[in-house]
C-alpha positions, 0 to 999 in steps of 0.5 A: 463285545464277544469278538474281543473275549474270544473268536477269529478277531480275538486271537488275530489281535494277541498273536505277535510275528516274532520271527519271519524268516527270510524267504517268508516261509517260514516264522514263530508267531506267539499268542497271548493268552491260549494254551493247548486247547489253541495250540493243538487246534491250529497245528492240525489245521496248519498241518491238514493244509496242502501249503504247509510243511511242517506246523509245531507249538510250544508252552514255555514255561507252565506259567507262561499264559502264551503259546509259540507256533513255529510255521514251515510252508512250502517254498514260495508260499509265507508261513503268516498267511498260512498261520492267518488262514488256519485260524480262519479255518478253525473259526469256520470249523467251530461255527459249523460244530457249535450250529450242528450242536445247538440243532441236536440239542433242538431236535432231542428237546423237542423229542424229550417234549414230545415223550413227555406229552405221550407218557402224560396221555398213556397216564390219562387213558 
């Protein structure tokens, strides 16, 4: 179904812990099949997270269809939660954007229908 093609369950499932450090704060996880678009989207939201120290992508190879996300959290703190929770911040950060998208598409439709009901009665008069 959708949870498959895309969305919070989606890339849960294409992303591999390639390397987790010792200590646990830090790791490299790769996601299949994302590029930028993934890529610059989690980094800020591991960025913008108090437990994180550092957060970074890479493409390697243009034809590469996968992105490689090097994690630092704080000490103490692991760096696979960390990954795990911005993604499920970004998932939330996209319904909010795709709810408050859909309502203004709403709001200007029904504007637009009014519009056009006035202009066909000042056609009338």
């Amino acid at each position: 179904g959708m949870e498959a093609e895309g969305g919070e369950e989606g890339v849960h499932k294409r992303v591999v812990v390639v390397e987790h450090g010792a200590d646990a704060s830090s790791a490299v996880l790769t996601v299949h099949g994302e590029d930028h678009t993934l890529g610059n989207a989690v980094r800020y939201m591991v960025v913008k997270n108090e437990r994180s120290a550092f957060c970074g992508y890479s493409i390697p190879h243009p034809s590469d269809d996968l992105i490689n996300v090097r994690v630092q959290a704080r000490p103490g703190d692991d760096a696979v939660d960390l990954f795990s929770a911005a993604v499920d911040d970004l998932a939330e950060a996209a319904l909010v954007i795709e709810k408050k998208f859909l309502a203004a598409v709403a709001a200007f439709e029904g504007t637009a229908k009014t519009e056009a009901v006035e202009d066909r009665m000042d056609e009338g008069s």
